[in-house]
TORKOL-4160 file (C-alpha; in steps of 0.2 Angstrom, whole numbers, padded with zeros to 4 digits, m for minus):
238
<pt num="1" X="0229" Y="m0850" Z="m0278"/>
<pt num="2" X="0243" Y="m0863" Z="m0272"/>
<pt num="3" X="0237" Y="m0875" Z="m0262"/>
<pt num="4" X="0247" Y="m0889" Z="m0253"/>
<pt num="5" X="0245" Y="m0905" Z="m0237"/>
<pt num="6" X="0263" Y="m0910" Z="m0230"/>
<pt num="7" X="0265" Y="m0926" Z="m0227"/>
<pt num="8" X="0281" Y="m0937" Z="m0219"/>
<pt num="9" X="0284" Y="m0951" Z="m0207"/>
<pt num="10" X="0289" Y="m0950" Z="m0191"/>
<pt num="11" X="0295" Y="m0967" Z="m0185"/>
<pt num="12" X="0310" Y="m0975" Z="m0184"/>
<pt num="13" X="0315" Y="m0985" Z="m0197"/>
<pt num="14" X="0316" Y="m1005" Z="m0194"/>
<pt num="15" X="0332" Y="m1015" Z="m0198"/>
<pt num="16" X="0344" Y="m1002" Z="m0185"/>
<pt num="17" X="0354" Y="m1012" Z="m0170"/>
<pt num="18" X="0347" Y="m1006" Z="m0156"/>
<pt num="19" X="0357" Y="m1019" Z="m0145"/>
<pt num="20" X="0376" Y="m1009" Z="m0150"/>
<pt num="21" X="0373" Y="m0990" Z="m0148"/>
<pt num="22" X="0389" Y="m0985" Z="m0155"/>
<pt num="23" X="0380" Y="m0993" Z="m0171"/>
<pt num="24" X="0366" Y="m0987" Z="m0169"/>
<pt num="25" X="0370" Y="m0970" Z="m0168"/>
<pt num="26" X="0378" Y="m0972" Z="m0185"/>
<pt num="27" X="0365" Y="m0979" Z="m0192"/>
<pt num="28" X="0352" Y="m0970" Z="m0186"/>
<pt num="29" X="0360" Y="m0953" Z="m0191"/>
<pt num="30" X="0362" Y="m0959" Z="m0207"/>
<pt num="31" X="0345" Y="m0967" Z="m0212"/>
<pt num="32" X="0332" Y="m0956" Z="m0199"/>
<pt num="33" X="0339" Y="m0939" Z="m0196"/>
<pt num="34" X="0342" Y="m0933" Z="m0214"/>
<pt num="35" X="0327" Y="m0942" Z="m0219"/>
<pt num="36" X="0319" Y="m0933" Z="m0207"/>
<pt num="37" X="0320" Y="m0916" Z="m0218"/>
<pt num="38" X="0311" Y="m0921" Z="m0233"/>
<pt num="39" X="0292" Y="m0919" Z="m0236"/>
<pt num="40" X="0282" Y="m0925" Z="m0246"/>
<pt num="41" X="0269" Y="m0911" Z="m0253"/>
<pt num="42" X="0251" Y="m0914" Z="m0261"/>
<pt num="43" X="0249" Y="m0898" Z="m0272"/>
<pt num="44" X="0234" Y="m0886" Z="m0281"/>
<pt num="45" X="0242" Y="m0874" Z="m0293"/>
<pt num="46" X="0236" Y="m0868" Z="m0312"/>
<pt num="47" X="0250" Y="m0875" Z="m0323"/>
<pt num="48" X="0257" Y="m0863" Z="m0337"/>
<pt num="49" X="0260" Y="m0876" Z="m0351"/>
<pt num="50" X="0270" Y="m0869" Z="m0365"/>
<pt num="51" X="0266" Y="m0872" Z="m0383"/>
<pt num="52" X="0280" Y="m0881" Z="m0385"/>
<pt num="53" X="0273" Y="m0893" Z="m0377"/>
<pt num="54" X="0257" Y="m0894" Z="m0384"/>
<pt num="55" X="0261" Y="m0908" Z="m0396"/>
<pt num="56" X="0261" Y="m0921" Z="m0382"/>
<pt num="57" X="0249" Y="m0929" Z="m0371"/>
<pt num="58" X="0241" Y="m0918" Z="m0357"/>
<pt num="59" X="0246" Y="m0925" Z="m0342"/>
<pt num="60" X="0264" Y="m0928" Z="m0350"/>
<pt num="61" X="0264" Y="m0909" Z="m0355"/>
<pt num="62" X="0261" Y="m0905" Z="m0338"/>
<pt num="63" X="0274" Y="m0916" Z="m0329"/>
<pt num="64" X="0288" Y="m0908" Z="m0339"/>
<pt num="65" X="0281" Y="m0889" Z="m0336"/>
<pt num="66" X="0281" Y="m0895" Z="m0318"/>
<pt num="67" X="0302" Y="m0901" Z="m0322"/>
<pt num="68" X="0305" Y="m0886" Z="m0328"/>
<pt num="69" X="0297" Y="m0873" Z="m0316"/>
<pt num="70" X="0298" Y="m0884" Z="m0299"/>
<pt num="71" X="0311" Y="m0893" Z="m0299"/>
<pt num="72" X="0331" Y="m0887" Z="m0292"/>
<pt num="73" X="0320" Y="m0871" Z="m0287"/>
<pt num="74" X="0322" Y="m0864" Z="m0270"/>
<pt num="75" X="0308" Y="m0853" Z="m0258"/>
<pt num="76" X="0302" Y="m0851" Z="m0242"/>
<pt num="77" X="0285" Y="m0858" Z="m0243"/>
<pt num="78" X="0292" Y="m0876" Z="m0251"/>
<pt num="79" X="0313" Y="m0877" Z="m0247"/>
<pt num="80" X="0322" Y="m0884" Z="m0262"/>
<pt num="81" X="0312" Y="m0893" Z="m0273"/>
<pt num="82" X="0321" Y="m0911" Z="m0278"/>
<pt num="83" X="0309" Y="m0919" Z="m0287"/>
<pt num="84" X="0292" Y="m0920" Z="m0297"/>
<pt num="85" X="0286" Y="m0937" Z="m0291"/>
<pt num="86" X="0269" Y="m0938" Z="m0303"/>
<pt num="87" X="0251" Y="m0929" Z="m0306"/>
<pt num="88" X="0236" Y="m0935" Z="m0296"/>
<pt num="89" X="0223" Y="m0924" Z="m0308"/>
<pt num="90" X="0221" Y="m0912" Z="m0322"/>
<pt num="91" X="0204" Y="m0905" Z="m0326"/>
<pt num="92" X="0200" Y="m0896" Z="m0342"/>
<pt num="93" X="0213" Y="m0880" Z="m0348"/>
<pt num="94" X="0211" Y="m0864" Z="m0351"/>
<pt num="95" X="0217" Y="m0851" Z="m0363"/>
<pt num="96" X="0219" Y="m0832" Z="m0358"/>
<pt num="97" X="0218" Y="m0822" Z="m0372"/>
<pt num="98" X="0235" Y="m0813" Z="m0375"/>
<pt num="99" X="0245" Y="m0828" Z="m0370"/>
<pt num="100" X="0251" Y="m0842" Z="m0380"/>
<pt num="101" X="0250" Y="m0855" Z="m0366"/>
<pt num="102" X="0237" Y="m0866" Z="m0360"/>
<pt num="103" X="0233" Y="m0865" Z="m0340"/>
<pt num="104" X="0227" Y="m0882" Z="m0331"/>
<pt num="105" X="0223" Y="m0884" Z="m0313"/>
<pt num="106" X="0230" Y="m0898" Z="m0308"/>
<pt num="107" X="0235" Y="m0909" Z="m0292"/>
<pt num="108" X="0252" Y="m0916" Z="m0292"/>
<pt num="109" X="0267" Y="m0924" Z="m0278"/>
<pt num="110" X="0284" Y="m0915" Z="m0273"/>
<pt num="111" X="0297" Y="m0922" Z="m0265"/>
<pt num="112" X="0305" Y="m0907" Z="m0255"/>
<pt num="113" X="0321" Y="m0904" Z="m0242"/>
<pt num="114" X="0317" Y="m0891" Z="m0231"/>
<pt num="115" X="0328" Y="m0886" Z="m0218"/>
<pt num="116" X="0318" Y="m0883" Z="m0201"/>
<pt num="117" X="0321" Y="m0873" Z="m0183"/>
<pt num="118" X="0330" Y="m0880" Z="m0170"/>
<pt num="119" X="0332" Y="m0897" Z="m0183"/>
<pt num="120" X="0346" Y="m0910" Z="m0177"/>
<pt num="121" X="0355" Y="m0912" Z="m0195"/>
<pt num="122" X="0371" Y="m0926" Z="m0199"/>
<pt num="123" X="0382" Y="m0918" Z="m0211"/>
<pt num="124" X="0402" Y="m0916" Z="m0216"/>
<pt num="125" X="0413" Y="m0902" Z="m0216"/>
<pt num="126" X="0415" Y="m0896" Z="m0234"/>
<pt num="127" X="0427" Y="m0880" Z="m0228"/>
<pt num="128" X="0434" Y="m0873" Z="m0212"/>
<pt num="129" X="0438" Y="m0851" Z="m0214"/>
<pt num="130" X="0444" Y="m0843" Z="m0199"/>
<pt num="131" X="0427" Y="m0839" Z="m0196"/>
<pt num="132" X="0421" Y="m0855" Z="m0192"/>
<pt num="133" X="0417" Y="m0869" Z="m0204"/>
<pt num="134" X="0403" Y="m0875" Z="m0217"/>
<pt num="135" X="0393" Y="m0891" Z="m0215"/>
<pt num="136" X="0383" Y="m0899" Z="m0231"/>
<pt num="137" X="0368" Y="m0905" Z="m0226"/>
<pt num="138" X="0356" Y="m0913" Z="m0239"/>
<pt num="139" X="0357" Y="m0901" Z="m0255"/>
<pt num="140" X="0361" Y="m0885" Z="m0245"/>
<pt num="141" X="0376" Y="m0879" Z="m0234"/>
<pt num="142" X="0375" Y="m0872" Z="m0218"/>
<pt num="143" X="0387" Y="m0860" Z="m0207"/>
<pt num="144" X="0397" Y="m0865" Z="m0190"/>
<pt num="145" X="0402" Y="m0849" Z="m0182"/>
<pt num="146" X="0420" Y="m0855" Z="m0174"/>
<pt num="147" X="0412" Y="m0850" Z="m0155"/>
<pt num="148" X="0400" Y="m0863" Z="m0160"/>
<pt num="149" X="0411" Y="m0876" Z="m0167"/>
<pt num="150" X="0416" Y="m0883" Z="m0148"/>
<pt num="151" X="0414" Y="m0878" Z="m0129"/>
<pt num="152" X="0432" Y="m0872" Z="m0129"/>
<pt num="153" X="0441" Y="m0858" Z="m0136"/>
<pt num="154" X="0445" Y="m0861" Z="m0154"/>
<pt num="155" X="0457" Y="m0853" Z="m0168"/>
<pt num="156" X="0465" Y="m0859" Z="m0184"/>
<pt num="157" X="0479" Y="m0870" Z="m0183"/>
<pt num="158" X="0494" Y="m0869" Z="m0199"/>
<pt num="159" X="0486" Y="m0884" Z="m0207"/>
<pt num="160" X="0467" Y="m0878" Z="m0211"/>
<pt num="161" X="0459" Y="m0887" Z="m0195"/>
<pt num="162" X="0450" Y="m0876" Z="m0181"/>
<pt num="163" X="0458" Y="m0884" Z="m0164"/>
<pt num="164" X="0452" Y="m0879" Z="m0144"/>
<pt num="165" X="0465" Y="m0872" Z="m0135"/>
<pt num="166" X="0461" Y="m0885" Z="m0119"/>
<pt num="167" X="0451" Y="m0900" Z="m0128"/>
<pt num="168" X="0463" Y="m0901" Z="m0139"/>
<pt num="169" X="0450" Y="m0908" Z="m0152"/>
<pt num="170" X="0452" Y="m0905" Z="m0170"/>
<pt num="171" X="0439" Y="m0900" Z="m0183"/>
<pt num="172" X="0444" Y="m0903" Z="m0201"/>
<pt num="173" X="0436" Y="m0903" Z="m0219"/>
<pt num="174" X="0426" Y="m0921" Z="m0223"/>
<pt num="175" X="0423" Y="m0925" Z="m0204"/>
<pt num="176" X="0406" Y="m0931" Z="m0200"/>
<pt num="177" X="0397" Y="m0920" Z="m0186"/>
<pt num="178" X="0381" Y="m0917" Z="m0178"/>
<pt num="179" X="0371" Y="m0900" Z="m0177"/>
<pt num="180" X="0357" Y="m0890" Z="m0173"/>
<pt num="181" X="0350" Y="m0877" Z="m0185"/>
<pt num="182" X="0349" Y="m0861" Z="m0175"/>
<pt num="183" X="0344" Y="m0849" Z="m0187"/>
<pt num="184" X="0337" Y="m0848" Z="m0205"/>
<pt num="185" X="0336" Y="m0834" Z="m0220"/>
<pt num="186" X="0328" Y="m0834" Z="m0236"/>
<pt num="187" X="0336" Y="m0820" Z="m0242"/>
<pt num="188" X="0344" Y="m0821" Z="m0259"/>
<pt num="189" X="0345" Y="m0835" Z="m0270"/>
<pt num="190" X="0348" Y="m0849" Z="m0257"/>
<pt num="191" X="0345" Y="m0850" Z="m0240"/>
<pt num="192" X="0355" Y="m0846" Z="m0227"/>
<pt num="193" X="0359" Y="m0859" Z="m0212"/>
<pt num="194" X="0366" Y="m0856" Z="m0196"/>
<pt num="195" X="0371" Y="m0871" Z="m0186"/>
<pt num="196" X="0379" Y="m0875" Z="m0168"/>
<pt num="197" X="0387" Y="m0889" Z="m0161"/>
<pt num="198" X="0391" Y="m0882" Z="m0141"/>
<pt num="199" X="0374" Y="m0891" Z="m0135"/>
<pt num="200" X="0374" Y="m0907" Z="m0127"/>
<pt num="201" X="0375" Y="m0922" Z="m0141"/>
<pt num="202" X="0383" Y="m0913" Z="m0153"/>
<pt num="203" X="0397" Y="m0910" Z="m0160"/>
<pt num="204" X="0410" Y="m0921" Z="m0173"/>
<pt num="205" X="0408" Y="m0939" Z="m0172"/>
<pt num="206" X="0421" Y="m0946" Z="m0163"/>
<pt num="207" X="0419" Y="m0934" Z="m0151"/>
<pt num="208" X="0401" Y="m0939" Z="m0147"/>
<pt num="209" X="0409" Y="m0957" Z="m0144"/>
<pt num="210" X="0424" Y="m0952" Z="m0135"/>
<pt num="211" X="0412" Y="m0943" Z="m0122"/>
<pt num="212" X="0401" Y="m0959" Z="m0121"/>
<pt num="213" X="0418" Y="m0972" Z="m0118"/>
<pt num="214" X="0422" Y="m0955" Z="m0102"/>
<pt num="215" X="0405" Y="m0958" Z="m0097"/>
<pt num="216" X="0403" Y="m0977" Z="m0097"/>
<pt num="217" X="0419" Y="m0975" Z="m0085"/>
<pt num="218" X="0412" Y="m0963" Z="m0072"/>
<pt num="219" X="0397" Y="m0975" Z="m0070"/>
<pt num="220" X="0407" Y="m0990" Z="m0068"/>
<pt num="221" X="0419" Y="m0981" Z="m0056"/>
<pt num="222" X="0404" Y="m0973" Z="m0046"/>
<pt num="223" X="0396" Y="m0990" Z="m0044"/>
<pt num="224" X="0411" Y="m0999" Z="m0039"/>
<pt num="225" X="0412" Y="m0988" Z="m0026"/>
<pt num="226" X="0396" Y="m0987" Z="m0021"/>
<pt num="227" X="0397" Y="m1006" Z="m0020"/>
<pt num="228" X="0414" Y="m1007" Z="m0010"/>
<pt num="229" X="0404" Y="m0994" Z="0002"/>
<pt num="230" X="0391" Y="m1007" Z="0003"/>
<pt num="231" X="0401" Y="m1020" Z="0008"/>
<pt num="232" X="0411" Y="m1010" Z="0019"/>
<pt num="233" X="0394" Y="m1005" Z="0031"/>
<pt num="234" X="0389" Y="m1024" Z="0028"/>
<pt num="235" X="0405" Y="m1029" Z="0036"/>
<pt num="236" X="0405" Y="m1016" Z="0053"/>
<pt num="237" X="0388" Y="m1023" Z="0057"/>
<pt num="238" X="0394" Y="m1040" Z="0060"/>
């Protein structure tokens, strides 16, 4: 029986410029959001130690059968597996006859990435199809149906980019974007990732800042002209 306790922080981490949001959002992408989909799991499990590894200290033995079978592994109930980070316990083994290895229930620390529902991922584009593009986002890749690239209707262009018809924004290979995972399947060998970037905040990075400088101009313009109003009433009174 496999037993395991996720545990991952959920705080913002310090030394981020909150006082230049431009920055901010840079850095914040970078050092919080894909943090944010790696776990740390406490696990129970009988470890199947090899003879070859008999020779060496238990807890030794163990970590590198844990290497072996854990680690670069992908499933539904853990996400990709990236690391072994050390045994907490190992109590006494056992040998069942008709098998040459030696079975030792032990507690031991993974360090896992797994992707999760309606999760806002920083990634880059690594391909663009005239289907759409993909996105690498920590060890896996998700997909970018080309109706959810942008809000605008989209085809490929002569030179590999996906471009919208009105926008006239461009999506290429290596930009740096901003999605939401919309749908997930373990199915196969790795897991499938669907992605969207039409929804509010999303999208490829200079996009995002282009739509903050439009809408730091609105506001100025709307409250210049709510003041030259102001002034206008203040002035008929008299």
């Amino acid at each position: 029986m496999r037993r395991y306790v996720i545990s991952k922080a959920n705080h913002i981490p310090s030394g981020l410029n909150y006082r230049k949001p431009k920055r901010f959002l840079n850095q914040f992408l970078l050092r919080f959001r894909i943090i944010k989909m790696f776990y740390l799991l406490k696990v129970e499990d009988h470890v199947r130690v090899e003879p070859k590894h008999f020779g060496l200290p238990t807890r030794e033995a163990i970590e590198r059968q844990l290497n072996e079978g854990y680690v670069d592994s992908i499933t539904k109930e853990f996400g990709y597996v990236v690391s072994v980070i050390g045994v907490d316990s190992v109590e006494d083994g056992v040998i069942i006859p008709g098998d040459g290895a030696a079975f030792y229930n032990s507690i031991f620390n993974l360090l896992v990435w797994r992707p999760e529902l309606h999760e806002i991922v920083f990634g880059q584009i690594t391909e663009i199809t005239n289907f759409g593009a993909f996105m690498q986002i920590g060890p896996a890749q998700g997909m970018i149906h080309i109706s959810q690239t942008m809000e605008d209707y989209v085809s490929l262009s002569k030179t590999g980019t996906l471009s919208g018809k009105s926008s006239k924004r461009v999506l290429s290979k290596k930009d740096n974007c901003i999605a939401r995972i919309v749908a997930i399947s373990f199915k196969g060998d790795s897991p499938k990732i669907g992605l969207t970037m039409r929804q509010p905040g999303l999208g490829k990075i200079e996009w995002l800042v282009d739509d903050k400088k439009k809408q730091e101009a609105a506001t100025k313009k709307a409250l210049k002209k709510t003041v030259t109003v102001a002034k206008g009433k203040k002035r008929g009174k008299k």
